[in-house]
mmCIF file as Biopython writes it, N, C-alpha, C and O atoms, coordinates in Angstrom:
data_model
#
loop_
_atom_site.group_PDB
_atom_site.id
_atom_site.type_symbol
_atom_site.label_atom_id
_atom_site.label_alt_id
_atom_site.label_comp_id
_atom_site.label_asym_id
_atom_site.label_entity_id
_atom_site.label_seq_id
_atom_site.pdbx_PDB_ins_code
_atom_site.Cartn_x
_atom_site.Cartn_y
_atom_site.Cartn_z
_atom_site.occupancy
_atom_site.B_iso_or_equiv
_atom_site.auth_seq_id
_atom_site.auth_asym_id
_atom_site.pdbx_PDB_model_num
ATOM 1   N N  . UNK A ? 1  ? -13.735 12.877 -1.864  1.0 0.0 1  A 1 
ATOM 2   C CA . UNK A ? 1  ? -13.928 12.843 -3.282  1.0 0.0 1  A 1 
ATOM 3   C C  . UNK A ? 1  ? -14.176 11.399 -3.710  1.0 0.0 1  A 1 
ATOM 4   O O  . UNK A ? 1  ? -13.463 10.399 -3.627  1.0 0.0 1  A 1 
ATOM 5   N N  . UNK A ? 2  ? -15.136 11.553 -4.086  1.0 0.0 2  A 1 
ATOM 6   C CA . UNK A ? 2  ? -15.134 10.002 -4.949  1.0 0.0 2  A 1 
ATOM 7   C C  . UNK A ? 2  ? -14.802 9.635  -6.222  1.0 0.0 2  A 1 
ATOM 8   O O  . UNK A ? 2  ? -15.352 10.052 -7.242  1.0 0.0 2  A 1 
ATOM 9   N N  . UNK A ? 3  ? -13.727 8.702  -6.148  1.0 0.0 3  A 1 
ATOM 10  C CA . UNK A ? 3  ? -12.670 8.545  -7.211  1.0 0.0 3  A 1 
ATOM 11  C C  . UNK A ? 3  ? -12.696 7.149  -7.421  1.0 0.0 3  A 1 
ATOM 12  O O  . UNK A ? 3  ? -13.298 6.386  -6.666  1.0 0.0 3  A 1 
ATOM 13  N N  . UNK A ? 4  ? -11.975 6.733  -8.566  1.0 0.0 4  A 1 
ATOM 14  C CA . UNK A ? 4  ? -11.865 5.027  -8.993  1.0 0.0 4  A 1 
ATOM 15  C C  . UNK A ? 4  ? -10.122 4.967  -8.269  1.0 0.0 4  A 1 
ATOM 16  O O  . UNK A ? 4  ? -9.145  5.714  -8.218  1.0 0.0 4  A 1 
ATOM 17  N N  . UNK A ? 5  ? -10.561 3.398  -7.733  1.0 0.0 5  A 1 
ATOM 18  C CA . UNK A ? 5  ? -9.465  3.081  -6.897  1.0 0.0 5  A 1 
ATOM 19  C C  . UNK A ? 5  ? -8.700  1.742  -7.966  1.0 0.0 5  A 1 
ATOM 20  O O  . UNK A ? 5  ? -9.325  1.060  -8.778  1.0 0.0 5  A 1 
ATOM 21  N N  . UNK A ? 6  ? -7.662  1.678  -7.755  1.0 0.0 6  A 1 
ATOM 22  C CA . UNK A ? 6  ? -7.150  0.168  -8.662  1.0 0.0 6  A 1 
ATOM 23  C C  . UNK A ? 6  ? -6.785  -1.102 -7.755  1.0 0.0 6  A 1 
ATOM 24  O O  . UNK A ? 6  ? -5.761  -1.202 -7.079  1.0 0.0 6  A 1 
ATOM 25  N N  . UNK A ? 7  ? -7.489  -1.760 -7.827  1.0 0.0 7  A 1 
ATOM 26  C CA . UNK A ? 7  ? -7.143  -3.040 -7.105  1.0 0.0 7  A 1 
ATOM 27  C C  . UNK A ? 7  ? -6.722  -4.391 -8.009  1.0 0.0 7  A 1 
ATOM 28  O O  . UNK A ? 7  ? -7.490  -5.156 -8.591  1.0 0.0 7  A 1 
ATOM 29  N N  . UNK A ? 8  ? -5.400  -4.435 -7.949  1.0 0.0 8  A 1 
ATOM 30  C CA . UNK A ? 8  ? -5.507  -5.720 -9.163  1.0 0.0 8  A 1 
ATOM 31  C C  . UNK A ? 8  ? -5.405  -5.573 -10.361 1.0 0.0 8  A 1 
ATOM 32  O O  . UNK A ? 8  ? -5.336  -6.549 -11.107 1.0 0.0 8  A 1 
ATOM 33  N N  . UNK A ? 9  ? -5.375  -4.335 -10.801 1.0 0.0 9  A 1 
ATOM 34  C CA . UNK A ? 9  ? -6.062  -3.657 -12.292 1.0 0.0 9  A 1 
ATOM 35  C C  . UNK A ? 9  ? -7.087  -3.534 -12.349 1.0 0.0 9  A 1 
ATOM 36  O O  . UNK A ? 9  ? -7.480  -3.324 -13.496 1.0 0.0 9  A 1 
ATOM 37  N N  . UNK A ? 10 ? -8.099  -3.567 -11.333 1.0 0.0 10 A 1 
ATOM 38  C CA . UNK A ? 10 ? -9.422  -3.667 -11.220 1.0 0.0 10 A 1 
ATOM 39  C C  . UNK A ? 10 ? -9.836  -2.213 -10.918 1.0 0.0 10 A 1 
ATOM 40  O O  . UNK A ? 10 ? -9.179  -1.500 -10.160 1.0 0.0 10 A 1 
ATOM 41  N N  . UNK A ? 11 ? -11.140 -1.742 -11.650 1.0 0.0 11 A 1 
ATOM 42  C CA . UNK A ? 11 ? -10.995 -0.313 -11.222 1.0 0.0 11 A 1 
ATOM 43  C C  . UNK A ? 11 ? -12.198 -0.303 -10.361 1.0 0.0 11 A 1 
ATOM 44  O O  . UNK A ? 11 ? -13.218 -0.591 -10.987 1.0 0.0 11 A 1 
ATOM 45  N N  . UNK A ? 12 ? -12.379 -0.041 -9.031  1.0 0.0 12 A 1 
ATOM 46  C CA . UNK A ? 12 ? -13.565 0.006  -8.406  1.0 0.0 12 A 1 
ATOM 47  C C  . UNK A ? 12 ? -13.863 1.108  -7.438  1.0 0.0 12 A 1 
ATOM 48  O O  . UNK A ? 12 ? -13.275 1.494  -6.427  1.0 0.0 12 A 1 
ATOM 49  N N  . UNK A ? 13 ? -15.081 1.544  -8.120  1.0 0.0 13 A 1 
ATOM 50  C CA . UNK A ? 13 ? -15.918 2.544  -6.971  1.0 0.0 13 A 1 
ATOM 51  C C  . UNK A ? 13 ? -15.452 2.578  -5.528  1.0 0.0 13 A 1 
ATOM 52  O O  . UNK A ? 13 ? -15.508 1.580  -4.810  1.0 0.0 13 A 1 
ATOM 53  N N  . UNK A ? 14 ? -14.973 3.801  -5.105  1.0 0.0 14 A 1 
ATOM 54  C CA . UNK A ? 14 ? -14.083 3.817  -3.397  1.0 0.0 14 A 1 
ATOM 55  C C  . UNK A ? 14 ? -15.772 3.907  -2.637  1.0 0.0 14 A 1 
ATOM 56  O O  . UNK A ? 14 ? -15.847 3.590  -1.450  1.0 0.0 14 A 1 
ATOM 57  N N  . UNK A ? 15 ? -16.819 4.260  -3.235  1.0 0.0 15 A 1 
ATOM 58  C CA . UNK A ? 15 ? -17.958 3.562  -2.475  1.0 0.0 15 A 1 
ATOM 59  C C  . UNK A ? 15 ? -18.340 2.623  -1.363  1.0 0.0 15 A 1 
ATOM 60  O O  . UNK A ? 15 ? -18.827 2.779  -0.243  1.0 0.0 15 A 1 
ATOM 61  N N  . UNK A ? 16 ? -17.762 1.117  -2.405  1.0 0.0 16 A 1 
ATOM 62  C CA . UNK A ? 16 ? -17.238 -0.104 -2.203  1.0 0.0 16 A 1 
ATOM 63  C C  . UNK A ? 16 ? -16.595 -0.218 -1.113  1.0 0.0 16 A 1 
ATOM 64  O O  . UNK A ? 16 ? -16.472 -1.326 -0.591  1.0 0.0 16 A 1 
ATOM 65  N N  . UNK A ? 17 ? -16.097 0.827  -0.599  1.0 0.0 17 A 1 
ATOM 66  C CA . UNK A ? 17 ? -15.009 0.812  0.592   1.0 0.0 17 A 1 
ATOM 67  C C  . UNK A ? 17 ? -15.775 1.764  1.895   1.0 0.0 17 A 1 
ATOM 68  O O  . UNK A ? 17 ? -16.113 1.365  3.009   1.0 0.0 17 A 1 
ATOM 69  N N  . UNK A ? 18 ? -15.874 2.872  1.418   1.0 0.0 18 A 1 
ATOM 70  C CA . UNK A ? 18 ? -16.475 4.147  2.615   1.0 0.0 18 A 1 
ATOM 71  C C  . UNK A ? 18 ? -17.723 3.826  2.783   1.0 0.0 18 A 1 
ATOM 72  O O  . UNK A ? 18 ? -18.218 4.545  3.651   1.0 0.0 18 A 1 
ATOM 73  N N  . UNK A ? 19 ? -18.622 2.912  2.255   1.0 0.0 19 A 1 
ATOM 74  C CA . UNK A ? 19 ? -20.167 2.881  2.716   1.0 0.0 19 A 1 
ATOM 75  C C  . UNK A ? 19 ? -19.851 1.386  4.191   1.0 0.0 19 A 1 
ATOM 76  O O  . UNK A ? 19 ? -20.328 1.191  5.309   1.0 0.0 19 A 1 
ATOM 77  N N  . UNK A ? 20 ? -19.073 0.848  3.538   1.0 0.0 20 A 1 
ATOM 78  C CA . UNK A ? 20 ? -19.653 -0.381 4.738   1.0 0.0 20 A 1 
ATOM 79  C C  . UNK A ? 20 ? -18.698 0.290  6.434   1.0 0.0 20 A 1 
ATOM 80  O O  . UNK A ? 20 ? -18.886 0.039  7.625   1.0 0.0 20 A 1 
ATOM 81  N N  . UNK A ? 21 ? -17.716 1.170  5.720   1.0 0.0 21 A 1 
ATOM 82  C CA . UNK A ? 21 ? -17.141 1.396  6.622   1.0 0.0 21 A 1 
ATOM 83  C C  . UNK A ? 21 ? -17.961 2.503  7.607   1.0 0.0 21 A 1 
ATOM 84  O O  . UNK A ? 21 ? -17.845 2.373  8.826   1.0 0.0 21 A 1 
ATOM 85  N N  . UNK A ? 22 ? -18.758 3.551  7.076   1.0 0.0 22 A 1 
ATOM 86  C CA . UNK A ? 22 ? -19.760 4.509  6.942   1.0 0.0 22 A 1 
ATOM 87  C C  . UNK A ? 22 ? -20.665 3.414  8.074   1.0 0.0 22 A 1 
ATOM 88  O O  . UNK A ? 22 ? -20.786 3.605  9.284   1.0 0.0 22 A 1 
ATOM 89  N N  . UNK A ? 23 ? -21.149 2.418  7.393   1.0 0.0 23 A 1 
ATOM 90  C CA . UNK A ? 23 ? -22.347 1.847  8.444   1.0 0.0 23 A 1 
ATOM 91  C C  . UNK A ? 23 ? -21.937 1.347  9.544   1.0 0.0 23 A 1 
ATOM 92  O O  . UNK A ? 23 ? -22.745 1.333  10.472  1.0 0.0 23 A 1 
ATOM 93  N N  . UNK A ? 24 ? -20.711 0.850  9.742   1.0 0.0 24 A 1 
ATOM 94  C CA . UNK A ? 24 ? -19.846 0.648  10.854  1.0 0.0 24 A 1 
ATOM 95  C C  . UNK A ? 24 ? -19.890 1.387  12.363  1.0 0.0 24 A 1 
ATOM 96  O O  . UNK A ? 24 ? -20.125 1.156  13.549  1.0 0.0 24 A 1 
ATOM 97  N N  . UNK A ? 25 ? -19.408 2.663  11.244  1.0 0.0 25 A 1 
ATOM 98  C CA . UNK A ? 25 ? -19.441 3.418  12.458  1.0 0.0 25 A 1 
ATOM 99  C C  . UNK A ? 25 ? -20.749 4.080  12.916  1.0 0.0 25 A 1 
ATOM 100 O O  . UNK A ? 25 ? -20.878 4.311  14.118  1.0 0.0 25 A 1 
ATOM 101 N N  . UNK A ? 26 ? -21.770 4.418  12.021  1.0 0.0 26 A 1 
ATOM 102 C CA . UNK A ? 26 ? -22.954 4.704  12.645  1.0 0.0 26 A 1 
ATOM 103 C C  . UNK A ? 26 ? -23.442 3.966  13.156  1.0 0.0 26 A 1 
ATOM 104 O O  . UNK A ? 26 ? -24.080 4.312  14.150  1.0 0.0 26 A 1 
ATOM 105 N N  . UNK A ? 27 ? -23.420 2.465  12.748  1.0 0.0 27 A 1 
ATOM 106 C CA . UNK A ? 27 ? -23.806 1.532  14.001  1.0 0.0 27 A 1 
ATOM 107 C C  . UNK A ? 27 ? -22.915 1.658  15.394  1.0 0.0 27 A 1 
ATOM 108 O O  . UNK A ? 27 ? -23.156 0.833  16.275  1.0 0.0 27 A 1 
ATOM 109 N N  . UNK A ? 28 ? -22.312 2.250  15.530  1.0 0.0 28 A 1 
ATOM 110 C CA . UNK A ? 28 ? -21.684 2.430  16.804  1.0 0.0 28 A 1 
ATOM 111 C C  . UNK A ? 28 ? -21.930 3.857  17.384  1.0 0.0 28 A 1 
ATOM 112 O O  . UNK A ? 28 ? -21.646 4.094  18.558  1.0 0.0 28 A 1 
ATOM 113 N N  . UNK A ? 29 ? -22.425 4.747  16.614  1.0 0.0 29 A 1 
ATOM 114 C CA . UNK A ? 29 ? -23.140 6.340  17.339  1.0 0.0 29 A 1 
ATOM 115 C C  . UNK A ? 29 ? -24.422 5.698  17.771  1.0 0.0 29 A 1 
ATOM 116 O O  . UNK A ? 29 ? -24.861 5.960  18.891  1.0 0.0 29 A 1 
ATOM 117 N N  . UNK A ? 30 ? -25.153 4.753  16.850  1.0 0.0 30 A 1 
ATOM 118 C CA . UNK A ? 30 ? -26.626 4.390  17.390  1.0 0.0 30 A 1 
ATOM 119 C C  . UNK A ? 30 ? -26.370 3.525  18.705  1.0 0.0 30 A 1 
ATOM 120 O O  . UNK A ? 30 ? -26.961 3.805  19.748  1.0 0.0 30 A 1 
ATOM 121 N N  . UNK A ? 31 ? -25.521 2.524  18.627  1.0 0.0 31 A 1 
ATOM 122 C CA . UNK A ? 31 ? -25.499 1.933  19.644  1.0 0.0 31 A 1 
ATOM 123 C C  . UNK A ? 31 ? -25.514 2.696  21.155  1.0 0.0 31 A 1 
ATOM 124 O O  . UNK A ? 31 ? -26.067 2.213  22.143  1.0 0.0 31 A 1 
ATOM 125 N N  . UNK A ? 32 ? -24.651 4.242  21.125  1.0 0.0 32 A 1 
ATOM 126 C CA . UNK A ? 32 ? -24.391 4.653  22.003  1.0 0.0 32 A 1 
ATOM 127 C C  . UNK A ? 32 ? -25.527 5.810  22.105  1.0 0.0 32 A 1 
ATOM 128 O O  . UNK A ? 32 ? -25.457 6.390  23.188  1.0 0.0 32 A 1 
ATOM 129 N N  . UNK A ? 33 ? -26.313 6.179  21.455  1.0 0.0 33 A 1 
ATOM 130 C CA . UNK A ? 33 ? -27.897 7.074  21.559  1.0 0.0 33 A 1 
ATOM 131 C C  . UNK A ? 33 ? -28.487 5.952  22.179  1.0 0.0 33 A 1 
ATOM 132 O O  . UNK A ? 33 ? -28.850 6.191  23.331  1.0 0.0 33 A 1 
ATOM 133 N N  . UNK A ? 34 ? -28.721 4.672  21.735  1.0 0.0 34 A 1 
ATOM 134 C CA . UNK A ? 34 ? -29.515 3.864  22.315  1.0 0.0 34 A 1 
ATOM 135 C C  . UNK A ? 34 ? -29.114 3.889  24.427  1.0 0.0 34 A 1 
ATOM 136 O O  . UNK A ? 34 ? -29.806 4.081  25.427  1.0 0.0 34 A 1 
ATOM 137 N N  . UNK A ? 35 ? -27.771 3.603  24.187  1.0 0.0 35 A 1 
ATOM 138 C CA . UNK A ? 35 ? -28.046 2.835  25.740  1.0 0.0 35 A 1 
ATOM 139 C C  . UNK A ? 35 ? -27.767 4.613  26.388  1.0 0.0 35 A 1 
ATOM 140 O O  . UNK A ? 35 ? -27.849 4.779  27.605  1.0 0.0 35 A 1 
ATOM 141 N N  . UNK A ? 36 ? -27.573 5.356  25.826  1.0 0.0 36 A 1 
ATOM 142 C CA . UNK A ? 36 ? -27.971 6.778  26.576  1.0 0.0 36 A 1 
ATOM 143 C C  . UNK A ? 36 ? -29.242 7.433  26.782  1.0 0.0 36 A 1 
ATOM 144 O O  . UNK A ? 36 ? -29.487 8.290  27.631  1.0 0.0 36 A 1 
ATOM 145 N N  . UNK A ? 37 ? -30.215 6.827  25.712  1.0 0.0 37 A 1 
ATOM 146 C CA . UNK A ? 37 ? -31.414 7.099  26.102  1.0 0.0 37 A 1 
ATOM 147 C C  . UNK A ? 37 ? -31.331 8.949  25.320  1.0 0.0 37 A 1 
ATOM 148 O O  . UNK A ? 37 ? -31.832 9.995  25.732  1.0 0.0 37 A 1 
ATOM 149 N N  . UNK A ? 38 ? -30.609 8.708  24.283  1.0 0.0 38 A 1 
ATOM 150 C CA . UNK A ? 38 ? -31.406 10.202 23.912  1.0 0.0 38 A 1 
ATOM 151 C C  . UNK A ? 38 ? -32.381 10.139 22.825  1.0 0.0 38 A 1 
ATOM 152 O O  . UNK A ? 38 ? -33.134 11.111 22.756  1.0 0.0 38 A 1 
ATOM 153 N N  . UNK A ? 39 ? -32.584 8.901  21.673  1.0 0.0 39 A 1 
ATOM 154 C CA . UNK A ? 39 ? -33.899 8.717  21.150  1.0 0.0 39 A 1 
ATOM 155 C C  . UNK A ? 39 ? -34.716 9.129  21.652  1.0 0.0 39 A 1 
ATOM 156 O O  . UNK A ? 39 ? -35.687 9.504  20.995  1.0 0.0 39 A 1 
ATOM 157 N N  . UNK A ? 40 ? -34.689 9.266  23.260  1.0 0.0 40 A 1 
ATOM 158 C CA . UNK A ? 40 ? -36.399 9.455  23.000  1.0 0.0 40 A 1 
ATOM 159 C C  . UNK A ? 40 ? -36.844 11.518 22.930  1.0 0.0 40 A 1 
ATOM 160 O O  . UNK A ? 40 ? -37.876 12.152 23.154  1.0 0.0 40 A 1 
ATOM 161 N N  . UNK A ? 41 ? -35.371 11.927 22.489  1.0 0.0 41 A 1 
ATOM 162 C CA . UNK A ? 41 ? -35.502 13.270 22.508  1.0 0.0 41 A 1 
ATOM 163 C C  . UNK A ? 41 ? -35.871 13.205 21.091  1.0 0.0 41 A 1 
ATOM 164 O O  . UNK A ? 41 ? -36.774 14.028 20.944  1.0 0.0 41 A 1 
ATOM 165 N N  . UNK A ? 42 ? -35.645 12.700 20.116  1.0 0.0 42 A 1 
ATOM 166 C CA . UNK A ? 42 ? -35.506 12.789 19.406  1.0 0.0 42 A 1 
ATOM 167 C C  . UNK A ? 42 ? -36.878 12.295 18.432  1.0 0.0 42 A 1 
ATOM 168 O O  . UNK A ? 42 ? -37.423 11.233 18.734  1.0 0.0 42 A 1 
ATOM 169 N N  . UNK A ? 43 ? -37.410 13.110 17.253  1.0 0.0 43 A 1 
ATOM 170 C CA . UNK A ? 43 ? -38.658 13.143 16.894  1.0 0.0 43 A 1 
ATOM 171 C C  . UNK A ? 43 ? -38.829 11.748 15.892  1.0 0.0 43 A 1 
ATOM 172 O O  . UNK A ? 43 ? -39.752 10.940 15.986  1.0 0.0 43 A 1 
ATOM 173 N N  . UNK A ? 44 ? -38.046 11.705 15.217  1.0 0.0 44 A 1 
ATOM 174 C CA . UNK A ? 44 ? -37.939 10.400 14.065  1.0 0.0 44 A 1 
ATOM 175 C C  . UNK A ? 44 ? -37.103 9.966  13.952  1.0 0.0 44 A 1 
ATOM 176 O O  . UNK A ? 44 ? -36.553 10.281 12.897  1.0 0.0 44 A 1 
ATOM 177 N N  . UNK A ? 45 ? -36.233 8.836  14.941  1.0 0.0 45 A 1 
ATOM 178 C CA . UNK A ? 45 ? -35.443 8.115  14.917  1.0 0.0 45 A 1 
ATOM 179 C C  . UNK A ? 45 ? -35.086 7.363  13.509  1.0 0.0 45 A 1 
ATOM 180 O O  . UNK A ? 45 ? -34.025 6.740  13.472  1.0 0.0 45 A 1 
ATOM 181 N N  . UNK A ? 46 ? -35.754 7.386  12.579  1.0 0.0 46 A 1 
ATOM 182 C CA . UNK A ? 46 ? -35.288 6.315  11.140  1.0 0.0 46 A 1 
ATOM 183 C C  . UNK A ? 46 ? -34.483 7.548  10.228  1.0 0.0 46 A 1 
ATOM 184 O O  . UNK A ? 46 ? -33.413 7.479  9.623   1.0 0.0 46 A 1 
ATOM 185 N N  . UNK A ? 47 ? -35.738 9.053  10.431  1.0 0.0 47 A 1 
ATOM 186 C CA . UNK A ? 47 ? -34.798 10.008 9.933   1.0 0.0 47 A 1 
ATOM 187 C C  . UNK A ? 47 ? -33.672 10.362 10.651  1.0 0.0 47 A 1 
ATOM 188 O O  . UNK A ? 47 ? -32.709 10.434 9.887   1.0 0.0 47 A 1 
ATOM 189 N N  . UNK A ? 48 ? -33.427 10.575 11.625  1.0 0.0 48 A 1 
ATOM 190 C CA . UNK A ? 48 ? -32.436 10.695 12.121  1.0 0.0 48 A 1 
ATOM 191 C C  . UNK A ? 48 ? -31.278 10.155 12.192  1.0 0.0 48 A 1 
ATOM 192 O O  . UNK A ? 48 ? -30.212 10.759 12.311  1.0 0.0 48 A 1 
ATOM 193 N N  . UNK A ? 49 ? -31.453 8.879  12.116  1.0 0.0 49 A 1 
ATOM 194 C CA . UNK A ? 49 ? -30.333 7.704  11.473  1.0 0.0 49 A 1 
ATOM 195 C C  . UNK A ? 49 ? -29.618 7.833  10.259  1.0 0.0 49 A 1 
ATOM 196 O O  . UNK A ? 49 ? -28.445 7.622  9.949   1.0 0.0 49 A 1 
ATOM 197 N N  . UNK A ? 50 ? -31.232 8.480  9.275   1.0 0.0 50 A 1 
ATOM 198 C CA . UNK A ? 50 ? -30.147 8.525  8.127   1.0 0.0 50 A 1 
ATOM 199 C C  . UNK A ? 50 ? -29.397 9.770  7.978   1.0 0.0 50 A 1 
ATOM 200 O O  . UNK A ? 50 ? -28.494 9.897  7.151   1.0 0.0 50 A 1 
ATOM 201 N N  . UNK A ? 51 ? -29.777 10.696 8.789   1.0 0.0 51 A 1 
ATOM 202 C CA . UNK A ? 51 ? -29.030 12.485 8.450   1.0 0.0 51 A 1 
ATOM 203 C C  . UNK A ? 51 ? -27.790 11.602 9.110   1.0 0.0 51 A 1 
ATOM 204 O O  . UNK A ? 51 ? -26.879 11.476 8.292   1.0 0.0 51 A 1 
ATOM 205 N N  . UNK A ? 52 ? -27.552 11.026 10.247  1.0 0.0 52 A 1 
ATOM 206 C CA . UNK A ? 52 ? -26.193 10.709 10.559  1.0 0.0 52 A 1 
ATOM 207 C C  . UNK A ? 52 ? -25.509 10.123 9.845   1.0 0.0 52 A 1 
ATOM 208 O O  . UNK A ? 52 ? -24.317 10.432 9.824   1.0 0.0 52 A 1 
ATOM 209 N N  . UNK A ? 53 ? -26.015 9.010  8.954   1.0 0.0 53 A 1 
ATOM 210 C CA . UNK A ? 53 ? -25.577 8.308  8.286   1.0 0.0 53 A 1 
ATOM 211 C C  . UNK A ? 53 ? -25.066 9.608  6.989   1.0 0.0 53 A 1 
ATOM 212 O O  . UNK A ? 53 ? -24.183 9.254  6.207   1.0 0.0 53 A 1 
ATOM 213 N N  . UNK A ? 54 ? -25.439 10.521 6.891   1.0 0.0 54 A 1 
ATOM 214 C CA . UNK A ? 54 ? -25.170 10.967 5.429   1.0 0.0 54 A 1 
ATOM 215 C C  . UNK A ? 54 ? -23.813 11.697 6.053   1.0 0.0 54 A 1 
ATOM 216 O O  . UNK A ? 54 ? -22.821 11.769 5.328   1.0 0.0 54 A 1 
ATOM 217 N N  . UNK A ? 55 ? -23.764 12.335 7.639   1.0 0.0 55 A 1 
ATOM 218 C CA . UNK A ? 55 ? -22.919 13.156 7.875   1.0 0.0 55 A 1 
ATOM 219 C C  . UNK A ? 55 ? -21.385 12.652 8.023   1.0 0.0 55 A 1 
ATOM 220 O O  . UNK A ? 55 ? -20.292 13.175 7.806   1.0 0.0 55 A 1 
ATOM 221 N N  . UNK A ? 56 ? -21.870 11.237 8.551   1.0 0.0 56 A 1 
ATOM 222 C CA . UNK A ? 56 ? -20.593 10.371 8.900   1.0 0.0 56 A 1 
ATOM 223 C C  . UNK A ? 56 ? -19.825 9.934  7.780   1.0 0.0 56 A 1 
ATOM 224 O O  . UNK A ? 56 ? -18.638 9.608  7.786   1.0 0.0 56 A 1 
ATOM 225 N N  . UNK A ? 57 ? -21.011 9.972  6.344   1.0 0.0 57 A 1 
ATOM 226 C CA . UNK A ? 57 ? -20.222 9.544  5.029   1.0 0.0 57 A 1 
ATOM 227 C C  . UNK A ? 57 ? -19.120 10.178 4.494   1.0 0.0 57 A 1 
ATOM 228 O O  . UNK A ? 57 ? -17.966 9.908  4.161   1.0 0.0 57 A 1 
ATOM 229 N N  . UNK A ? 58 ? -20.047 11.325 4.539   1.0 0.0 58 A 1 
ATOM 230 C CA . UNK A ? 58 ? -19.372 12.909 4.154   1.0 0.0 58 A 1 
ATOM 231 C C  . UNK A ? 58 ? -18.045 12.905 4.751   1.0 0.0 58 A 1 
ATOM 232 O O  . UNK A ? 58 ? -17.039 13.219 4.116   1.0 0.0 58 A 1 
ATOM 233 N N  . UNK A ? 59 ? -18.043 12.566 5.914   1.0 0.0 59 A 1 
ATOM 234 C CA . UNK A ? 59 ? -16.952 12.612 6.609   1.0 0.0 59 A 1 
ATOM 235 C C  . UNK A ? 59 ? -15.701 11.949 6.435   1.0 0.0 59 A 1 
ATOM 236 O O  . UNK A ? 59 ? -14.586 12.470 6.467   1.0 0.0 59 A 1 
ATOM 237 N N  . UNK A ? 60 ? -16.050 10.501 6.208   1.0 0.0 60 A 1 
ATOM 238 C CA . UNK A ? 60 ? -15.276 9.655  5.523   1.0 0.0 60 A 1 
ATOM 239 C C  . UNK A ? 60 ? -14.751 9.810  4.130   1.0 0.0 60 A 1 
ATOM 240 O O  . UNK A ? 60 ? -13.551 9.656  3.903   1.0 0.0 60 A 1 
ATOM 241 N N  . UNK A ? 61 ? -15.603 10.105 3.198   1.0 0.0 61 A 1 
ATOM 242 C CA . UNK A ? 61 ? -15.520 10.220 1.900   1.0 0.0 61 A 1 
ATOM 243 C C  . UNK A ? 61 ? -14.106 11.696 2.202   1.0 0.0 61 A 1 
ATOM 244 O O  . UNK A ? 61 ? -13.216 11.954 1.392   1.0 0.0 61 A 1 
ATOM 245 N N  . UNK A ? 62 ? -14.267 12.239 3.230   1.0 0.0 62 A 1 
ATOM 246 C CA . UNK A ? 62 ? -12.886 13.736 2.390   1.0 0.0 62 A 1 
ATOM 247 C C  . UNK A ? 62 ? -11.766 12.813 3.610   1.0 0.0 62 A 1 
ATOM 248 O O  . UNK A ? 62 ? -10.761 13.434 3.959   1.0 0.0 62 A 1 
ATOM 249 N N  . UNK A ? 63 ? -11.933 11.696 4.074   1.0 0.0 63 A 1 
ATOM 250 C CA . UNK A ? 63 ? -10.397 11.052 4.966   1.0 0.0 63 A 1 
ATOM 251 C C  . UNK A ? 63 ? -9.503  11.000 3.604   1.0 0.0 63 A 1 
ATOM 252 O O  . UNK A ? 63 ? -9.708  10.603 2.457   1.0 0.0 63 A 1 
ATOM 253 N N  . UNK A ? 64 ? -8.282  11.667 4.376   1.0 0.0 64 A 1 
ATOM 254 C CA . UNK A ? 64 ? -6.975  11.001 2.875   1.0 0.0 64 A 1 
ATOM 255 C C  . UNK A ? 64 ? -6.870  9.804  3.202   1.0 0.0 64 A 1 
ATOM 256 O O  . UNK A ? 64 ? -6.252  9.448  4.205   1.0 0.0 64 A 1 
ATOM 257 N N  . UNK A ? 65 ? -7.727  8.656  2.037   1.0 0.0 65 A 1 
ATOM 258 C CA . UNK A ? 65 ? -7.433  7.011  2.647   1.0 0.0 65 A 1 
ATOM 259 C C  . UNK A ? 65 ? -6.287  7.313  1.633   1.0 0.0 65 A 1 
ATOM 260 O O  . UNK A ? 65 ? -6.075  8.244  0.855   1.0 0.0 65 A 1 
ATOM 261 N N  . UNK A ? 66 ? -5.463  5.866  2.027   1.0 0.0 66 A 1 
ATOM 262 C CA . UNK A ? 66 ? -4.248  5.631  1.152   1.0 0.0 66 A 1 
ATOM 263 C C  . UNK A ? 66 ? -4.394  5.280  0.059   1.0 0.0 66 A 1 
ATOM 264 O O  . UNK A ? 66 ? -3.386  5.193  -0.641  1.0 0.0 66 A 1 
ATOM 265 N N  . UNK A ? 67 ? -5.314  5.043  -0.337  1.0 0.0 67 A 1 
ATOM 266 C CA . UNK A ? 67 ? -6.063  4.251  -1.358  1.0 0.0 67 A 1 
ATOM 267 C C  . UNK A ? 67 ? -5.069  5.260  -3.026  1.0 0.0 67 A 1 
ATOM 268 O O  . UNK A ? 67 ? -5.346  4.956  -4.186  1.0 0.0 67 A 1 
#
């Protein structure tokens, strides 16, 4: 769920938090398609990056952070 988080009294988008963490880890599924060599099964590697990228968000976004 995306909700306002308080930091400080500061109210900020949990965005702010699950996207860089989000690219993190898909940089680390790509890293491991890469040296496995399954790109080349694969038809459009840029699309494909981003369906992961949306799935891994998704994923993150329902973690109970402590937040």
């Amino acid at each position: 769920m995306i909700r306002e988080m308080n930091v400080f009294g500061v109210l900020i988008s949990s965005m702010l938090i699950t996207t860089p963490l989000t690219f993190a880890i898909t940089f680390l599924i790509r890293s491991i398609f890469v040296r496995t060599g399954f790109y080349r099964l694969v038809w459009h590697p840029p699309l494909f990056d981003a369906a992961v990228f949306m799935i891994v968000w998704s994923m993150v976004v329902r973690l109970p952070l402590p937040f």
